[in-house]
C-alpha positions in Angstrom: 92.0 65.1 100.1 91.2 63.3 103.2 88.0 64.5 104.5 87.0 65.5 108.2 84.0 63.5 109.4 80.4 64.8 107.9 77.5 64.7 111.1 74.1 64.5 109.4 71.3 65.0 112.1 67.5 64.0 111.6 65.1 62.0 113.4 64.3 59.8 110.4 65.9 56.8 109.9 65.0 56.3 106.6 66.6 59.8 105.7 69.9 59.1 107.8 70.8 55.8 105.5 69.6 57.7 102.1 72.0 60.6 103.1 74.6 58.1 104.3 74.2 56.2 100.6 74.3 59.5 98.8 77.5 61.2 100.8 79.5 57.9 99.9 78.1 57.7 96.3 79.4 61.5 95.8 82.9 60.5 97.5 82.2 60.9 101.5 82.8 57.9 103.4 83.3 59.4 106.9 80.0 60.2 107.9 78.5 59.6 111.4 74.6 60.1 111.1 72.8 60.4 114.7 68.7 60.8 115.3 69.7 62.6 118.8 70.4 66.0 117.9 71.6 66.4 122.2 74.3 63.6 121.8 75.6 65.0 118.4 76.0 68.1 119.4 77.9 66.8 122.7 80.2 65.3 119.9 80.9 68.3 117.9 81.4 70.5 121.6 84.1 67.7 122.7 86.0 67.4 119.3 85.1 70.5 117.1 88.2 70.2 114.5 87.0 66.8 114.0 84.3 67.5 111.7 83.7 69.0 108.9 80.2 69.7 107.9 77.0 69.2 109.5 73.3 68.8 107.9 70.6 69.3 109.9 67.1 68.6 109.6 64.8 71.1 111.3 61.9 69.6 112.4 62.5 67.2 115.2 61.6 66.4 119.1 63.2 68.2 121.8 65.9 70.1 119.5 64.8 71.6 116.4 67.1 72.7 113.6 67.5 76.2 114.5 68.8 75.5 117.8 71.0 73.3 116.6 72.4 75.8 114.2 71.9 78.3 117.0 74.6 76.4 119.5 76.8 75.4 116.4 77.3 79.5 116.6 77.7 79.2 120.1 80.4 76.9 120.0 81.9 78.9 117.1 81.8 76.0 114.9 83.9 76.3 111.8 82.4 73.9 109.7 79.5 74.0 107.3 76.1 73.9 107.8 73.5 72.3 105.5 70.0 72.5 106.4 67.7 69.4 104.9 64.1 69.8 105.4 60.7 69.0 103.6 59.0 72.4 105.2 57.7 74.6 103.0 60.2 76.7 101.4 60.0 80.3 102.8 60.2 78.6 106.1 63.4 76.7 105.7 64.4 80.6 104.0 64.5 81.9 107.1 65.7 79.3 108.8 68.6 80.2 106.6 68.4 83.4 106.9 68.6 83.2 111.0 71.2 81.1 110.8 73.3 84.0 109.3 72.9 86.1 112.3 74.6 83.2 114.4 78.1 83.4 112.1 78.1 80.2 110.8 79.0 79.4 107.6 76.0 78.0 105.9 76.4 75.9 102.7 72.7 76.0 101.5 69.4 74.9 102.3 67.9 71.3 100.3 64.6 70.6 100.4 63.1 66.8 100.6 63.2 64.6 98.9 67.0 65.2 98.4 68.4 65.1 95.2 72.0 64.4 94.5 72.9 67.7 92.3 71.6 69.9 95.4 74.0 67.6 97.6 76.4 68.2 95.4 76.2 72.0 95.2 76.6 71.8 98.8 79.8 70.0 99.1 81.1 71.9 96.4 81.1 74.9 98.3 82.2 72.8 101.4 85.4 72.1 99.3 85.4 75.5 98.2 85.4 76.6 102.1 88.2 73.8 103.0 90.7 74.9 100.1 90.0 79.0 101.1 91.1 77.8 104.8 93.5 75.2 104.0 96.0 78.1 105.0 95.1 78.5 108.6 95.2 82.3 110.1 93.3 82.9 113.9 92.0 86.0 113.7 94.7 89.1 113.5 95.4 91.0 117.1 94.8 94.5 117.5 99.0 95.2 116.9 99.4 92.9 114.1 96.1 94.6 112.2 97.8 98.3 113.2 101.1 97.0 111.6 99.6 95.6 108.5 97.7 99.1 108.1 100.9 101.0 109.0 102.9 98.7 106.3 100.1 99.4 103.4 99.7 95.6 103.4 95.9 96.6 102.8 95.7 95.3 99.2 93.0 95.5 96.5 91.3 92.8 94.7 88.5 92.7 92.4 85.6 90.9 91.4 83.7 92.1 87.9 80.1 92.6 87.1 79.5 91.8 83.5 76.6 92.7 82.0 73.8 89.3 81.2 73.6 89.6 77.7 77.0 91.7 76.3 78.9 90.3 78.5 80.9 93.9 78.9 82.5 94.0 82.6 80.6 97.3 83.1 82.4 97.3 87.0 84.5 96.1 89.8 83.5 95.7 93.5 86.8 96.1 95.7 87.6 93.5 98.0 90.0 94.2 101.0 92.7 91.3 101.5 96.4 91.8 103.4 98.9 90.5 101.5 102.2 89.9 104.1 105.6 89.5 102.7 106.6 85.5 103.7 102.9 84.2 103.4 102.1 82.5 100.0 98.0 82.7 100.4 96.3 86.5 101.2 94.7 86.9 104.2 91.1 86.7 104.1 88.4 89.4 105.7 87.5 86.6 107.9 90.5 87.1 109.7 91.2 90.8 109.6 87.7 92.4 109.7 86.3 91.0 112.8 89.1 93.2 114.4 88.6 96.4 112.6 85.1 96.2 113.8 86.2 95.6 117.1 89.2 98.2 117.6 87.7 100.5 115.4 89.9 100.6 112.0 87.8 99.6 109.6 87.6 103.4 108.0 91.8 102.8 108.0 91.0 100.0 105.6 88.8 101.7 103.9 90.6 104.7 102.9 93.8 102.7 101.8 91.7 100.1 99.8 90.0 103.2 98.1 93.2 104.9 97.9 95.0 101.7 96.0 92.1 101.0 93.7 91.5 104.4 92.0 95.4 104.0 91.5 94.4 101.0 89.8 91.7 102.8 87.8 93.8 104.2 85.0 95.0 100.7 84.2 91.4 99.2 84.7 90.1 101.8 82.2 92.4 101.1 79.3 90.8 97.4 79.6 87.5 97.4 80.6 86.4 101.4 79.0 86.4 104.8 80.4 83.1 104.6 82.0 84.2 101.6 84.7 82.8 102.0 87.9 84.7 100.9 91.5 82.5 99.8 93.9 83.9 99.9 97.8 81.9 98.3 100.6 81.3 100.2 103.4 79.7 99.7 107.0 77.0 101.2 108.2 79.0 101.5 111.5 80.6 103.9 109.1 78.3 106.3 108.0 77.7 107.5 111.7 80.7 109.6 111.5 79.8 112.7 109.9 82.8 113.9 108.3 83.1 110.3 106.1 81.5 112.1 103.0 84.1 114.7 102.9 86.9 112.5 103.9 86.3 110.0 100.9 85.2 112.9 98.7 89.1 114.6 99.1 90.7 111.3 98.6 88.5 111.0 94.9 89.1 114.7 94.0 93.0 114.3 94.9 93.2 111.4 92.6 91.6 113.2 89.7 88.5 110.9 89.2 85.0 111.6 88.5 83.2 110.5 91.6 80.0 109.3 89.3 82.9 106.0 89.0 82.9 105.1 92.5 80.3 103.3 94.1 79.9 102.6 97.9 78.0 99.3 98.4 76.7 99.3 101.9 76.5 95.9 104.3 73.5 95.4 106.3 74.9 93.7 109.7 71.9 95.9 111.2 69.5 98.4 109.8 70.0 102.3 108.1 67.8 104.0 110.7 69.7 106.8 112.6 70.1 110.4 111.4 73.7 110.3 111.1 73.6 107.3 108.4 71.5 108.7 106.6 72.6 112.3 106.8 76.0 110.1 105.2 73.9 109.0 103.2 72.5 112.1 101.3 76.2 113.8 101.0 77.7 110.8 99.3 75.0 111.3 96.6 75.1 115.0 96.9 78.7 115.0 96.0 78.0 112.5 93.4 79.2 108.8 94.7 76.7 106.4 93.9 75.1 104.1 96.4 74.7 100.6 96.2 71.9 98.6 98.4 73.6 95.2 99.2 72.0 91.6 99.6 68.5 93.2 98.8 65.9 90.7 99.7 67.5 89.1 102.8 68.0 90.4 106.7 67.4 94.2 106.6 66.9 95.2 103.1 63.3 95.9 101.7 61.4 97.7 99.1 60.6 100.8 101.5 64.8 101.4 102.2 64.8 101.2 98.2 61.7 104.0 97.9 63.4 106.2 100.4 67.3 105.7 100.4 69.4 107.4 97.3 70.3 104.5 96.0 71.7 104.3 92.5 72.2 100.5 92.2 71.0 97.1 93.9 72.4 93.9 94.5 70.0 90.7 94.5 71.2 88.4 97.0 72.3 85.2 96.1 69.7 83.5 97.8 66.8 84.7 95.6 69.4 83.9 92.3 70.0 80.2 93.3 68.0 77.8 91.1 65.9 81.1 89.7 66.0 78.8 86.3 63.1 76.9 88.0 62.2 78.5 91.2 59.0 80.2 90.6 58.5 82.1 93.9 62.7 83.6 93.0 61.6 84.4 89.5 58.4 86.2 90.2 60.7 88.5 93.0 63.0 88.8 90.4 61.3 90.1 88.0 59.3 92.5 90.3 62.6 93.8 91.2 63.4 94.3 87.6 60.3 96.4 86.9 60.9 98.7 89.5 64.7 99.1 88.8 63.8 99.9 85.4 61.4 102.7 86.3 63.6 104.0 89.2 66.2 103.8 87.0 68.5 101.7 89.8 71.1 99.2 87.8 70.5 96.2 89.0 73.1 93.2 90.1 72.7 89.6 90.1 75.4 88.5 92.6 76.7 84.6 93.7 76.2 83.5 90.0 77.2 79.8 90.4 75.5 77.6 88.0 75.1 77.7 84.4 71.2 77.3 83.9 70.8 80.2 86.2 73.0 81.9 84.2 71.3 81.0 81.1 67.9 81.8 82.4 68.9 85.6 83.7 70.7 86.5 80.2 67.1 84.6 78.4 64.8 87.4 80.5 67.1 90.2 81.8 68.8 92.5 78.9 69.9 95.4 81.2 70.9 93.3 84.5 74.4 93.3 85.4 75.9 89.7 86.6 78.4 88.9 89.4 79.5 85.7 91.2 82.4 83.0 90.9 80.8 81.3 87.9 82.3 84.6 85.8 85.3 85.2 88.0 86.1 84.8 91.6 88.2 88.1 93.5 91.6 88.8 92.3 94.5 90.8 92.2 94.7 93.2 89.5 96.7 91.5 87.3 95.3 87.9 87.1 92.1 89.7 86.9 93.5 91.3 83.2 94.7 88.0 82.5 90.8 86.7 83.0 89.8 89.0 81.1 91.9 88.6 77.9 90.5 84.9 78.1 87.0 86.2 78.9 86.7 88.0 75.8 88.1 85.3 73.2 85.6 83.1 75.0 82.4 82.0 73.0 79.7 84.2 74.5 
């Protein structure tokens, strides 16, 4: 694959040439370094499609890091984003964490002195990024989205959560993608939900995912066990309409399935505060969905929505997973998290599982927690997902 050029960005010269060395010793030989974070930028504004991935230290004169980052959003830069620093790490955590608000796509965070594995995980997922988008879609118009809906192009695919020790896929989180008649690659969310949002059909989407997936369940059952749960993410955006509870509940009922197997995860693009979302809230569990709090420990998740929300299951976000086989400060969170879970009796869900020794470490230390990322299995369609599966289980465990 011919690579896009990589920027790399820090006022230290003595970084910029052990980057550059590294980059070309891992395969990357078109990389521009610059110690003027203005004048790269300038770059990347005149020629966006030209690169590919920029790292970015944080600390530095004049520009620092985050505003960097902050005008890469701007520009609606479609790279990745790295960020190398040697600040401590809760700092360059939210650094991260920021940088989430400004829609980038963020590759990681490395702290100094760089080592070549974290480098590595980085570009991984920049190739990861570059394959997902080597089929190029702008983002769907208002008519186009309304005709997908209209055409039940809306299609279903699933990722499983697998328990850390058994290894049992215990349950399934539904992922929307459109799937067009004449296009090889499904359409990602990337392209479709942005609009939804917008134009306000995201509850279309929802109900026909929902709809297509407890279709699925029968089939999904006779594989994975009758006690398989279906989880559906929904917005928060979502719950202020008051009659959602009863719409969803109708569409369950009509299909015959206990509503104790369906879970709604909910986002966090902004906080559970108003009395509508969480009068939505209380009549999903009333008429016995259960609730899942997403991404817990990033943005606006936090122990006191988790003391007083109805929550029936939580979902670790990746960033306090990554390197928890020898991140002290992710294991002690971790394990807190566990604790409580087990006494609230809240399943827990490791999710963005991506390397083996963290892996190795959560199934060492965590009987009951349930695992989730592309290291088991990435989203698919229902039947390459039972074809994973009938490898899965003649795997060694």
């Amino acid at each position: 694959m011919k690579h896009k050029q990589i920027v790399v960005i820090d006022d230290s010269q003595a970084i910029l040439m052990v980057m550059k060395t590294m980059l070309l010793e891992l395969g990357y030989t078109n990389v521009v370094t610059s110690s003027n974070p203005k004048k790269a930028l300038e770059s990347i504004r005149n020629q966006p499609h030209k690169y590919s991935a920029v790292f970015t230290d944080l600390n530095m004169p004049e520009i620092d890091g985050m505003e960097v980052i902050k005008q890469l959003g701007a520009m609606q830069f479609e790279g990745g984003i790295c960020i190398i620093s040697d600040m401590e790490r809760r700092i360059i955590e939210l650094a991260a964490d920021i940088s989430k608000q400004h829609q980038v796509c963020l590759l990681g965070n490395i702290s100094k002195p760089i080592d070549l594995n974290s480098l590595k995980r980085a570009l991984d997922k920049l190739k990861q990024m570059e394959e997902r988008n080597f089929v190029h879609y702008e983002k769907m118009s208002k008519e186009e989205l309304i005709e997908c809906i209209e055409n039940r192009y809306i299609t279903p695919y699933y990722q499983p959560k697998v328990g850390a020790q058994s290894h049992k896929v215990n349950g399934v989180e539904v992922l929307a993608r459109i799937c067009k008649p004449g296009i090889p690659e499904a359409i990602l969310p990337g392209q479709f939900i942005p609009t939804a949002m917008r134009y306000e059909l995201l509850n279309d989407i929802t109900l026909q995912v929902l709809e297509k997936s407890l279709d699925d369940l029968p089939t999904l059952c006779k594989e994975f066990g009758q006690e398989l749960k279906v989880s559906v993410n929904l917005s928060p955006s979502q719950l202020v309409d008051p009659t959602y509870p009863d719409v969803l509940n109708e569409i369950v009922t009509s299909k015959g399935v206990n509503k104790s197997q369906v879970i709604l995860e909910i986002t966090e693009e902004f906080a559970l505060k108003s009395t509508e979302q969480l009068e939505s809230l209380n009549r999903f569990r009333i008429r016995g969905f259960g609730l899942s709090l997403d991404d817990f420990g990033t943005g606006f998740t936090n122990l006191q929505q988790l003391r007083s929300l109805p929550f029936t299951e939580v979902k670790i976000d990746r960033s306090l997973i990554t390197d928890i086989h020898c991140d002290q400060f992710n294991q002690v969170v971790v394990n807190s998290l566990a604790d409580i879970s087990s006494r609230l009796d809240v399943t827990l869900i490791a999710e963005g599982m991506e390397t083996i020794e963290d892996l190795s470490y959560l199934e060492s230390n965590y009987k009951k927690m349930h695992i989730q990322g592309f290291l088991i299995c990435t989203p698919r369609p229902i039947d390459n997902l039972l074809r994973w599966y009938h490898s899965w289980t003649k795997a060694p465990n």
